[in-house]
TIRO-2110 file (N, C-alpha, C; in Angstrom, 1 decimal):
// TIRO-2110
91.6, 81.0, 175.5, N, 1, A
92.1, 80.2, 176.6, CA, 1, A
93.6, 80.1, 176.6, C, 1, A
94.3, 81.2, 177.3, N, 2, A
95.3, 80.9, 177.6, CA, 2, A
95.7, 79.7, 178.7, C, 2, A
96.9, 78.7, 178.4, N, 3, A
97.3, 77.9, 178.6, CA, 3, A
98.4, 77.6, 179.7, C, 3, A
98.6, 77.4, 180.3, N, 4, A
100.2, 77.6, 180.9, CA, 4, A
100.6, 76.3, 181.9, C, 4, A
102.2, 75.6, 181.7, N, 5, A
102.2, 74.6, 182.4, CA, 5, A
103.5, 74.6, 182.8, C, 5, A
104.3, 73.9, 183.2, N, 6, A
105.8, 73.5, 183.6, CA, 6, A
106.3, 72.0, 182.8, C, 6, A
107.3, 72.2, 182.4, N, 7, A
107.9, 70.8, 181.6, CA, 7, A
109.1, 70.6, 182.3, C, 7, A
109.9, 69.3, 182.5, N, 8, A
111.1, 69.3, 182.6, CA, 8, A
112.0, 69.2, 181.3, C, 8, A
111.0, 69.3, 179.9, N, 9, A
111.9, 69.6, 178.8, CA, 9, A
111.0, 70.6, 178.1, C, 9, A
112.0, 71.0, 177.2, N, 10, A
110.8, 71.9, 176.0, CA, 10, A
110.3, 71.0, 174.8, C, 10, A
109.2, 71.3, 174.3, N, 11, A
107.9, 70.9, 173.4, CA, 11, A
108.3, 71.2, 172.2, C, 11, A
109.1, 70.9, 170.9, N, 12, A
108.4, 71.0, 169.8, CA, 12, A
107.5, 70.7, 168.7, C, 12, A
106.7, 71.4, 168.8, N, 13, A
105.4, 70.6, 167.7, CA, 13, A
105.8, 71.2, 166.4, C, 13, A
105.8, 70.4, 165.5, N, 14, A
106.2, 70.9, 164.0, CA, 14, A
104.7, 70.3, 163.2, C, 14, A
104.4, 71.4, 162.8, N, 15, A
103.3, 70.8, 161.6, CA, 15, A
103.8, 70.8, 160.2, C, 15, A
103.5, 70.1, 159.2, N, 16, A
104.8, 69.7, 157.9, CA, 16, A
103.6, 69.6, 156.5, C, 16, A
103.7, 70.5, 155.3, N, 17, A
103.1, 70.9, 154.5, CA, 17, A
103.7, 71.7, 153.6, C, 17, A
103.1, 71.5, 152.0, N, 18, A
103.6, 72.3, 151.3, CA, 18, A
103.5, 74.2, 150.9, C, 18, A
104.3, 74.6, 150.3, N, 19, A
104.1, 75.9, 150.0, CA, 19, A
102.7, 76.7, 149.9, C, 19, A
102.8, 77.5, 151.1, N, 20, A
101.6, 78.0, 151.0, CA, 20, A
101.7, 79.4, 150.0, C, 20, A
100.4, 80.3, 150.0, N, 21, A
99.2, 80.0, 149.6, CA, 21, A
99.1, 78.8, 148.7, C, 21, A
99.8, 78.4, 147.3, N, 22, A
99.2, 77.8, 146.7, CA, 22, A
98.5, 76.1, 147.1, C, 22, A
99.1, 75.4, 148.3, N, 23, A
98.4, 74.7, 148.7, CA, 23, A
97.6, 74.9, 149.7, C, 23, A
97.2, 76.1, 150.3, N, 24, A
96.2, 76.0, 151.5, CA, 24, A
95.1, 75.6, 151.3, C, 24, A
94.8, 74.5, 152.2, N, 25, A
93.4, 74.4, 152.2, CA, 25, A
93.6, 72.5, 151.9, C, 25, A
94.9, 72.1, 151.5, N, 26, A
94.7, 70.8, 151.1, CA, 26, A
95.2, 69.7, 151.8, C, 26, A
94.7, 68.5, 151.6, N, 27, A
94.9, 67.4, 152.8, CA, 27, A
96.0, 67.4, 153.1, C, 27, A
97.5, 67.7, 152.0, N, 28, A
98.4, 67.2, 152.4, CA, 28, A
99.2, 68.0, 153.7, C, 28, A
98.4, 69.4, 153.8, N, 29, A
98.3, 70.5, 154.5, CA, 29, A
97.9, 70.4, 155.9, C, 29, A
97.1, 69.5, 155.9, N, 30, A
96.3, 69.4, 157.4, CA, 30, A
97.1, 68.9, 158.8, C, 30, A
98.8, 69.3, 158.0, N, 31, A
99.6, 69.0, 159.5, CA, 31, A
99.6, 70.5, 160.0, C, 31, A
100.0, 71.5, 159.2, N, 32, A
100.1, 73.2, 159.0, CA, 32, A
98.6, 73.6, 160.0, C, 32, A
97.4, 73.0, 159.8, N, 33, A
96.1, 73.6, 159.8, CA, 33, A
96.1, 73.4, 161.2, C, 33, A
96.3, 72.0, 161.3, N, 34, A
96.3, 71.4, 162.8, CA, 34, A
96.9, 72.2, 163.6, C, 34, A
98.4, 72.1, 163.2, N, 35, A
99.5, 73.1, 164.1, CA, 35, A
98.8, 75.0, 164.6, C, 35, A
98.7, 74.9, 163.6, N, 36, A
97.8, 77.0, 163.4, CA, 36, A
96.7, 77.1, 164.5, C, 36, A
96.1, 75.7, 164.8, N, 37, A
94.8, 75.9, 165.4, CA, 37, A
95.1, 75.5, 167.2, C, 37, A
96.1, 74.7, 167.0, N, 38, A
96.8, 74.7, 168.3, CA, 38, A
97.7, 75.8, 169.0, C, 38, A
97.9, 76.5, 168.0, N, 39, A
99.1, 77.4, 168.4, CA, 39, A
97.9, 78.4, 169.0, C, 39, A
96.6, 78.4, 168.1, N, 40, A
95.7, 79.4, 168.5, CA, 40, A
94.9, 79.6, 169.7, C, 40, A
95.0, 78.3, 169.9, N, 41, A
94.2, 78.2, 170.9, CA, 41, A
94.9, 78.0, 173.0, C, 41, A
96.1, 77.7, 172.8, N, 42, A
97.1, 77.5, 173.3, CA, 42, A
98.0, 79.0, 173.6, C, 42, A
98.3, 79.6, 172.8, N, 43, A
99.0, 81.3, 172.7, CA, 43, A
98.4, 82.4, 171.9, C, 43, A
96.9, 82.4, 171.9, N, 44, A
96.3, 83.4, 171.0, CA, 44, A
97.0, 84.7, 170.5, C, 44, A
96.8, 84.5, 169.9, N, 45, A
97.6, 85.9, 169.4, CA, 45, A
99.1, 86.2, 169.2, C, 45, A
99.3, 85.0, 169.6, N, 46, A
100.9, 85.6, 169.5, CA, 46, A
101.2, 84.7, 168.1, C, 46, A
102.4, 85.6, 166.8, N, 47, A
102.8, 85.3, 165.8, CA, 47, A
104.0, 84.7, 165.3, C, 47, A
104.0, 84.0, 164.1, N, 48, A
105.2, 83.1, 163.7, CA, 48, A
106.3, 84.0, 163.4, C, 48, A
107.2, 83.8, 163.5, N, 49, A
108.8, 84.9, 163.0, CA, 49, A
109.2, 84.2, 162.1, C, 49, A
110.1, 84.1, 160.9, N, 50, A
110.7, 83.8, 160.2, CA, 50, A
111.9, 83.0, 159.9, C, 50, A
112.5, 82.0, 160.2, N, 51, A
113.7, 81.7, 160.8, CA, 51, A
114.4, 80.6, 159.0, C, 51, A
115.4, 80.0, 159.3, N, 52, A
115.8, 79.4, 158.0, CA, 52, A
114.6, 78.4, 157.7, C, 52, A
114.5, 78.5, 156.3, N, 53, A
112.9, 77.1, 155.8, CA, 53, A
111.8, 77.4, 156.5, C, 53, A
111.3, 77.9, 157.3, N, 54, A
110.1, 77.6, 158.0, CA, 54, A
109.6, 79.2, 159.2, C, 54, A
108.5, 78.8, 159.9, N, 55, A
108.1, 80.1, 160.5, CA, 55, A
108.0, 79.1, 161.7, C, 55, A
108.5, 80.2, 162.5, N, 56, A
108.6, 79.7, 164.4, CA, 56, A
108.0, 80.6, 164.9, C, 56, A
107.7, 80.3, 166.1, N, 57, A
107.3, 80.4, 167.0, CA, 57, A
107.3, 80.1, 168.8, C, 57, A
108.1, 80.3, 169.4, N, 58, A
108.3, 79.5, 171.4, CA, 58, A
107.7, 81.1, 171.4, C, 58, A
107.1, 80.2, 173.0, N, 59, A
106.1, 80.6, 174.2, CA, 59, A
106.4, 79.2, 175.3, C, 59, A
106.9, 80.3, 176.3, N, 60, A
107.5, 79.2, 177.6, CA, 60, A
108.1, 78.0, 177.1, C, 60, A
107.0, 76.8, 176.9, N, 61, A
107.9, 75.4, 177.2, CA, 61, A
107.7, 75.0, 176.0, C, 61, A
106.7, 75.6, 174.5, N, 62, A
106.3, 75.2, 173.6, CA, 62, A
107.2, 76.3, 172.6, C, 62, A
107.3, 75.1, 171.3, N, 63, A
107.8, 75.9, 170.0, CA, 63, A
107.0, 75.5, 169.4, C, 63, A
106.2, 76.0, 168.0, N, 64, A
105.3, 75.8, 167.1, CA, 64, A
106.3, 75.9, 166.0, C, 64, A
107.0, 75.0, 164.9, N, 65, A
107.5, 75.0, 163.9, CA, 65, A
106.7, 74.8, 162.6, C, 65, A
106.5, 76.1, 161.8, N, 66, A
105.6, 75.3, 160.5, CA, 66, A
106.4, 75.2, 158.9, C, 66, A
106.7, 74.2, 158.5, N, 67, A
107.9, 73.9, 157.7, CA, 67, A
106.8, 73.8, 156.5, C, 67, A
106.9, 75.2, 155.7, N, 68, A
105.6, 75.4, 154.9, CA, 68, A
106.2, 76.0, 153.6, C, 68, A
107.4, 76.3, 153.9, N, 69, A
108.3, 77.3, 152.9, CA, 69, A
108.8, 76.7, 151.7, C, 69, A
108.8, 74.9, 152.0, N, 70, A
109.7, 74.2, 150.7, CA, 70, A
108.5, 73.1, 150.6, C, 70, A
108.6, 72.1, 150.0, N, 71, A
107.7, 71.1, 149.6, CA, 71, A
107.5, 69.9, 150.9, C, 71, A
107.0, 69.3, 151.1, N, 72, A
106.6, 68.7, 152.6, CA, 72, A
107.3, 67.4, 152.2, C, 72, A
107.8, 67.0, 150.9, N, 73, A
108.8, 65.9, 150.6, CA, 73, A
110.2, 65.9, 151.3, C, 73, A
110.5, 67.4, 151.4, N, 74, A
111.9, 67.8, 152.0, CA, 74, A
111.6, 68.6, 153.5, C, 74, A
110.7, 68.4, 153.7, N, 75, A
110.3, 68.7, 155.7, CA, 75, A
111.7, 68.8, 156.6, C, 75, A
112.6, 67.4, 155.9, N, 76, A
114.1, 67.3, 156.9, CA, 76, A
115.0, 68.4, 156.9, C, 76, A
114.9, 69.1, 155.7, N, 77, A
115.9, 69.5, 155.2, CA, 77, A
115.3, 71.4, 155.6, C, 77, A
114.3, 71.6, 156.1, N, 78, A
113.6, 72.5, 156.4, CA, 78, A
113.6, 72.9, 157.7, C, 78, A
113.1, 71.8, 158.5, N, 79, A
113.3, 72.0, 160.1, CA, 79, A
114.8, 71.8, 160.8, C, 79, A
116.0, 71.0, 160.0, N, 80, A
116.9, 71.3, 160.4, CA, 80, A
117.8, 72.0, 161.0, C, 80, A
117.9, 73.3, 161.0, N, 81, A
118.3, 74.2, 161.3, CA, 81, A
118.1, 74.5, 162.7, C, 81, A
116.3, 74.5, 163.1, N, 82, A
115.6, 74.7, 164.0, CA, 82, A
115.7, 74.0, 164.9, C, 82, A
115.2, 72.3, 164.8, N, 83, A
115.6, 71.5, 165.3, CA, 83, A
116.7, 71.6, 166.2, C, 83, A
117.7, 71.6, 165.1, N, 84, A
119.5, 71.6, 165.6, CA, 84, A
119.6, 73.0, 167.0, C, 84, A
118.6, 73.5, 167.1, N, 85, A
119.1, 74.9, 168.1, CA, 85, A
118.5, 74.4, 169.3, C, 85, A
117.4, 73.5, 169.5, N, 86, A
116.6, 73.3, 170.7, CA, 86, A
117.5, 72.1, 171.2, C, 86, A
117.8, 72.1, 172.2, N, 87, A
118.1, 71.4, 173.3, CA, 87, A
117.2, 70.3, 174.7, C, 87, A
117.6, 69.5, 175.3, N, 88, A
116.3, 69.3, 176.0, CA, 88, A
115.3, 69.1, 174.8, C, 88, A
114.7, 68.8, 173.8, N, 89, A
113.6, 69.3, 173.7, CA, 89, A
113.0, 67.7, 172.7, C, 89, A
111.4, 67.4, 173.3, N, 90, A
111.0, 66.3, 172.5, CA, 90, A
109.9, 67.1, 171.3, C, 90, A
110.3, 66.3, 170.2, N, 91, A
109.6, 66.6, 169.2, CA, 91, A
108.7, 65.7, 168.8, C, 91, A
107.4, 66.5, 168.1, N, 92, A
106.2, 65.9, 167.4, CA, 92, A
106.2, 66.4, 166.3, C, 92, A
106.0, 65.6, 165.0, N, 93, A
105.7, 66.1, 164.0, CA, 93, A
104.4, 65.8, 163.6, C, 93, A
103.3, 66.7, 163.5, N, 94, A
102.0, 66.7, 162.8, CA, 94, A
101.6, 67.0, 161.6, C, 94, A
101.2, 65.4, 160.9, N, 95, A
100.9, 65.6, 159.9, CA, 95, A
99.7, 64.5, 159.0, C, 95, A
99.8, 64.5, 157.9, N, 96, A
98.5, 63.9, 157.2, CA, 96, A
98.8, 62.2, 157.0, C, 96, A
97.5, 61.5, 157.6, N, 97, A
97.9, 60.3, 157.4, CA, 97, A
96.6, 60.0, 156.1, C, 97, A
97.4, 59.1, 155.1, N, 98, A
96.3, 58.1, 154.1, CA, 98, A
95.4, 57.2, 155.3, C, 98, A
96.1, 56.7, 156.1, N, 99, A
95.9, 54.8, 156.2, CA, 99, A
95.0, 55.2, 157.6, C, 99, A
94.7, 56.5, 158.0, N, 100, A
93.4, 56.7, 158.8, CA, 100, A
92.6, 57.6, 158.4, C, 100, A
91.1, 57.0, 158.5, N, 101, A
90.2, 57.7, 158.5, CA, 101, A
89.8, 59.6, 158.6, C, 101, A
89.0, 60.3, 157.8, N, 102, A
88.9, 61.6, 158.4, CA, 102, A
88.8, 61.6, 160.1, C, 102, A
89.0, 62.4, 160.8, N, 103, A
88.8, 62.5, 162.2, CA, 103, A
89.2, 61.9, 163.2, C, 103, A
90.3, 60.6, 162.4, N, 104, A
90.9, 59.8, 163.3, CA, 104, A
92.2, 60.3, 163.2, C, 104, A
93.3, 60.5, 164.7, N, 105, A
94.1, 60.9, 165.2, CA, 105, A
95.0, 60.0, 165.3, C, 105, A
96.4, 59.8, 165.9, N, 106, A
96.7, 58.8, 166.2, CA, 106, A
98.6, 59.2, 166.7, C, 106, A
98.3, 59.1, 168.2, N, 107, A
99.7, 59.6, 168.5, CA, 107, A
100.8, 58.6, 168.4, C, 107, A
102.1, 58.2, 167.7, N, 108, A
102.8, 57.6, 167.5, CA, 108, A
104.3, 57.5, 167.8, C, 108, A
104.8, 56.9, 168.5, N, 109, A
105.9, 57.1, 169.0, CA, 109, A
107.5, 56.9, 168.4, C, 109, A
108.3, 57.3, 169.1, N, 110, A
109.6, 57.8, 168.1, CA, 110, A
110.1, 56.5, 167.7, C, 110, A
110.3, 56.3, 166.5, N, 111, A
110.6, 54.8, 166.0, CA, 111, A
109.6, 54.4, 164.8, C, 111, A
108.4, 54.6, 165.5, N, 112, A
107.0, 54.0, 164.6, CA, 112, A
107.6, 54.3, 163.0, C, 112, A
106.8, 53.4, 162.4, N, 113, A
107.0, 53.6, 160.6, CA, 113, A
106.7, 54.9, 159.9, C, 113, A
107.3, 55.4, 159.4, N, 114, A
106.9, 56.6, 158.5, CA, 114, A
105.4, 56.3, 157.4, C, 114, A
105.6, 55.1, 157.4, N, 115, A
104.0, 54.6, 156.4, CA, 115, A
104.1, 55.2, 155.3, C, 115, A
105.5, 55.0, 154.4, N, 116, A
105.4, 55.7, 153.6, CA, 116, A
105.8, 57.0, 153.2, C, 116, A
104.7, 57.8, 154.3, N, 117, A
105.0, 59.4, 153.9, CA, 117, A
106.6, 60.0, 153.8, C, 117, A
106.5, 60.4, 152.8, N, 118, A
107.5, 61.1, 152.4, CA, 118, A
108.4, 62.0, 153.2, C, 118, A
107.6, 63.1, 153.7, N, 119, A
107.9, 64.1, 154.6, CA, 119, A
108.9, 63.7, 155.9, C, 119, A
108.0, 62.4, 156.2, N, 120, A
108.4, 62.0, 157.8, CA, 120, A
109.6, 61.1, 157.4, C, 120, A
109.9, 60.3, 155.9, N, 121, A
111.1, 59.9, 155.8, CA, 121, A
112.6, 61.0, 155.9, C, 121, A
112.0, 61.9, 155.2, N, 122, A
112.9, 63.1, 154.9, CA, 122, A
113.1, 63.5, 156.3, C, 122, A
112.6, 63.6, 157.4, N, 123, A
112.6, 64.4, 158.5, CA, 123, A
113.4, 62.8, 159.3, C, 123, A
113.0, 61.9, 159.4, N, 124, A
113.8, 60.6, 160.4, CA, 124, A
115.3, 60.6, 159.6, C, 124, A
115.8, 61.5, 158.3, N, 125, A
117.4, 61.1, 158.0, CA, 125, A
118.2, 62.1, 158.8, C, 125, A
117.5, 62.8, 159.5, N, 126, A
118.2, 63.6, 160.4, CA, 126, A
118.9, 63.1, 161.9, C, 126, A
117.9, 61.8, 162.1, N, 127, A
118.3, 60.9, 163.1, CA, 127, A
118.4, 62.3, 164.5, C, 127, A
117.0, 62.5, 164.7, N, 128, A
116.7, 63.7, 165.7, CA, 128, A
115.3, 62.0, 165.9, C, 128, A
114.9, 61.9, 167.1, N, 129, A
113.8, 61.1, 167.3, CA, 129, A
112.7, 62.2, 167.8, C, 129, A
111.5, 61.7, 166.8, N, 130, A
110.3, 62.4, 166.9, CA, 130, A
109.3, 61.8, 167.0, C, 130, A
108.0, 62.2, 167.4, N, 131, A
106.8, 61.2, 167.9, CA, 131, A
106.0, 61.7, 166.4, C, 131, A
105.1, 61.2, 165.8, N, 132, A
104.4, 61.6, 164.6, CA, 132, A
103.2, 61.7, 165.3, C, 132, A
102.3, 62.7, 165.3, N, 133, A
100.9, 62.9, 165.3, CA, 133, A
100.2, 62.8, 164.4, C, 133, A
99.7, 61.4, 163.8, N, 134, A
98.7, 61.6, 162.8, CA, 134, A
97.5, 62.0, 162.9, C, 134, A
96.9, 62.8, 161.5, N, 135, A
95.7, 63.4, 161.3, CA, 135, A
95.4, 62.5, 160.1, C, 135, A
94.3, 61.9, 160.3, N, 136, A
93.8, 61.1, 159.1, CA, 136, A
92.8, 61.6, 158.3, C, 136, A
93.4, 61.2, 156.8, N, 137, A
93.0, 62.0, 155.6, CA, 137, A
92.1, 61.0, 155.0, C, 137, A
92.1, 59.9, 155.3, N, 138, A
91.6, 58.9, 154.4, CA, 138, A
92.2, 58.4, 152.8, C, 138, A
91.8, 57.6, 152.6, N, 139, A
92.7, 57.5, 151.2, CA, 139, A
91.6, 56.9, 149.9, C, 139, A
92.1, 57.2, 148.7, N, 140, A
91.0, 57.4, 147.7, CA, 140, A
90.8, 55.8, 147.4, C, 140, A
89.9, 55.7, 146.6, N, 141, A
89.9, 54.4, 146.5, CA, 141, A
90.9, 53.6, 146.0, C, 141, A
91.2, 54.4, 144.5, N, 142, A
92.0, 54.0, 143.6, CA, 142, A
93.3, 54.1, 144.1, C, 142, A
94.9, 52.9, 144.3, N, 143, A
96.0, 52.9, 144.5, CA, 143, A
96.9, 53.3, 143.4, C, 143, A
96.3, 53.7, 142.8, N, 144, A
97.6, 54.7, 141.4, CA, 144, A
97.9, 55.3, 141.7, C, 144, A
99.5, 55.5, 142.2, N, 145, A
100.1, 56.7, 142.6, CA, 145, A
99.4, 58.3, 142.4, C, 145, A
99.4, 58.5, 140.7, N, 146, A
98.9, 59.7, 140.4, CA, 146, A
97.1, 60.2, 141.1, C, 146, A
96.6, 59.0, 141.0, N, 147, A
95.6, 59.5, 141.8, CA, 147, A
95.3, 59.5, 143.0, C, 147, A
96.6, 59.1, 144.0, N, 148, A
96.9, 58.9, 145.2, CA, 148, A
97.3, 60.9, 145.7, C, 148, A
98.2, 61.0, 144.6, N, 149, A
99.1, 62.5, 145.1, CA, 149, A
97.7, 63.3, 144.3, C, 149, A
96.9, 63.3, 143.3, N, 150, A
96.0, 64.3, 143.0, CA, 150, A
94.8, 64.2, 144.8, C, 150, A
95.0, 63.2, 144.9, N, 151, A
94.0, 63.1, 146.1, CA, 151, A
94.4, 63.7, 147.5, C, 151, A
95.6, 63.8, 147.6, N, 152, A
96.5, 64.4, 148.8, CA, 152, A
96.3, 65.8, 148.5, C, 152, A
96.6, 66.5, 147.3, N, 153, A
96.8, 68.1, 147.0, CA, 153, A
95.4, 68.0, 146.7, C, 153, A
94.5, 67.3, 146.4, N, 154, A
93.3, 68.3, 146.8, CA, 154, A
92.4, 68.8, 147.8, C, 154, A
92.0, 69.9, 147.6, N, 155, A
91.2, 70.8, 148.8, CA, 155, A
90.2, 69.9, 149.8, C, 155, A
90.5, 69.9, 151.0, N, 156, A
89.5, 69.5, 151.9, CA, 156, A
88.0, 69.9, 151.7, C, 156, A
87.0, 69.0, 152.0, N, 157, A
86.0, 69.3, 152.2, CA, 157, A
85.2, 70.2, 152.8, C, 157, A
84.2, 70.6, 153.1, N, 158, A
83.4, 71.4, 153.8, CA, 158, A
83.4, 70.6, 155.2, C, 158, A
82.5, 68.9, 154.6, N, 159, A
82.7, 68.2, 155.5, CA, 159, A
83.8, 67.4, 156.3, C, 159, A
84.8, 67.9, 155.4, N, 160, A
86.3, 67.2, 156.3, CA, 160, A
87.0, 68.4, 157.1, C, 160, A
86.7, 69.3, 156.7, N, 161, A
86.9, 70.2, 157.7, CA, 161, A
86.5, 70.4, 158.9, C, 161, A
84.9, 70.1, 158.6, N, 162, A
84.2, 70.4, 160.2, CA, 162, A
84.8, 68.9, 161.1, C, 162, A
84.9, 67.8, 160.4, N, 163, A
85.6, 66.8, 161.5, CA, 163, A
86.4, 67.2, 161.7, C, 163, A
87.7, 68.2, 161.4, N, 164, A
89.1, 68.2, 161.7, CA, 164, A
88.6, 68.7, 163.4, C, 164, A
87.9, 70.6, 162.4, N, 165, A
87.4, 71.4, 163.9, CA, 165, A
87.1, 70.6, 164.7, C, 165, A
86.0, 69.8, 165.0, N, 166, A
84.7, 69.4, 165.7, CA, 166, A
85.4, 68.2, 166.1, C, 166, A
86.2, 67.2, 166.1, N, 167, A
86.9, 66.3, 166.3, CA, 167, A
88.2, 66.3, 166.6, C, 167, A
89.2, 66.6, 165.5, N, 168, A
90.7, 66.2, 165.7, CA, 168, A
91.0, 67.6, 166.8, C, 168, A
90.9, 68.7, 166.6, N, 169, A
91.8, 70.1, 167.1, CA, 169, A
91.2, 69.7, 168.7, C, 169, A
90.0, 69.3, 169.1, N, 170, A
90.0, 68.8, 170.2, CA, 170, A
90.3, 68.0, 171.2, C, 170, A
90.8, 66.6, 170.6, N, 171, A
91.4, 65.8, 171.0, CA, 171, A
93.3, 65.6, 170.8, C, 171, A
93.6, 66.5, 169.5, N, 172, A
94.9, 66.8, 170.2, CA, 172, A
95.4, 67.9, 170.9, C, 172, A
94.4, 69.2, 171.5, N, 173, A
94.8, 69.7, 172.6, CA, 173, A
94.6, 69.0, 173.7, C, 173, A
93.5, 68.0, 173.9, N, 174, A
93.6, 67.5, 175.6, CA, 174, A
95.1, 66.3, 175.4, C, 174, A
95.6, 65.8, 174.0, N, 175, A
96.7, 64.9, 174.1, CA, 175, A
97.8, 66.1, 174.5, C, 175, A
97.7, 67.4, 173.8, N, 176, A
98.7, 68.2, 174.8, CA, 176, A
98.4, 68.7, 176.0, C, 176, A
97.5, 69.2, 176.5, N, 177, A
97.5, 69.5, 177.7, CA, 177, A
98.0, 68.1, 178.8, C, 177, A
97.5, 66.8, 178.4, N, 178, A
98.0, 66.0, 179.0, CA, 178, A
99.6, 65.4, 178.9, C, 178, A
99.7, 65.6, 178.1, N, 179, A
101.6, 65.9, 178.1, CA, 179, A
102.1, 67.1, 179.1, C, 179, A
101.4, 67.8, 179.1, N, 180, A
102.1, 69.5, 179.7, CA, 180, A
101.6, 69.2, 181.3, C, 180, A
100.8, 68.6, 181.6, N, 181, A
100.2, 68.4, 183.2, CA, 181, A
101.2, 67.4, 183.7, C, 181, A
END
């Protein structure tokens, strides 16, 4: 399903995650996953290029930024470059929320609290305003730091996956298509 719309600005969605391979597949990753599945469904087939920190991607009114190259604590320091070249252009950064549920979404606007996450602190010192798309990971029981971050870098489920598919990738393409219409 190719896509196609008119904007009076350009779109970039950045999804924000650590070094891949060795983290694929893990909650704290499910901004990268998200992003991949939109890009795919949105511009099939067409692939990421290589640019400073991170892999791009524009098609017409959309950029797909995936800031996957350094640690998702330093996201700011990654998309910078990128960022700094687009003009016109509103940004979203998608990424993993603790404080929602698997399969709950939650679009948030430029200002809203970072909640913490690290990534999205690192990315708001750039003083670029961005909208956060949360993807909710849920959070473990236990508030120990250490088993807070073992619970973020570990591997998604079988069944947190099929909510992401089956739920999230669906409801934030109609939140983009309804942005692009």
């Amino acid at each position: 399903m190719r896509f196609t719309a008119t904007l009076r600005k350009h779109w970039c969605l950045t999804g924000i995650g650590n070094p891949e391979p060795q983290y694929r597949g893990s909650r704290h990753n499910v901004g990268l996953y998200v992003l991949d599945q939109l890009k795919e469904l949105l511009v099939p087939g067409e692939t990421y290029s290589r640019a400073k920190g991170v892999h791009i991607l524009t098609k017409g009114c959309l950029t797909f930024i995936r800031s996957d190259m350094n640690y998702i604590n330093l996201s700011g320091s990654s998309v910078r470059a990128s960022w700094n070249k687009l003009h016109n252009t509103d940004f979203t950064v998608i990424h993993d929320e603790l404080s929602l549920q698997p399969g709950k979404l939650q679009l948030r606007n430029t200002g809203a609290s970072h909640r913490g996450h690290n990534g999205l602190k690192s990315i708001q010192k750039l003083g670029i305003p961005f909208q956060k798309l949360a993807i909710g990971i849920g959070r473990p029981e236990s508030r120990d730091p250490q088993d807070v971050a073992n619970y973020v870098l570990g591997q998604l489920t079988r069944e947190e996956l099929d909510i992401i598919n089956n739920t999230v990738i669906p409801r934030a393409l109609q939140l983009i298509k309804d942005k692009l219409q």
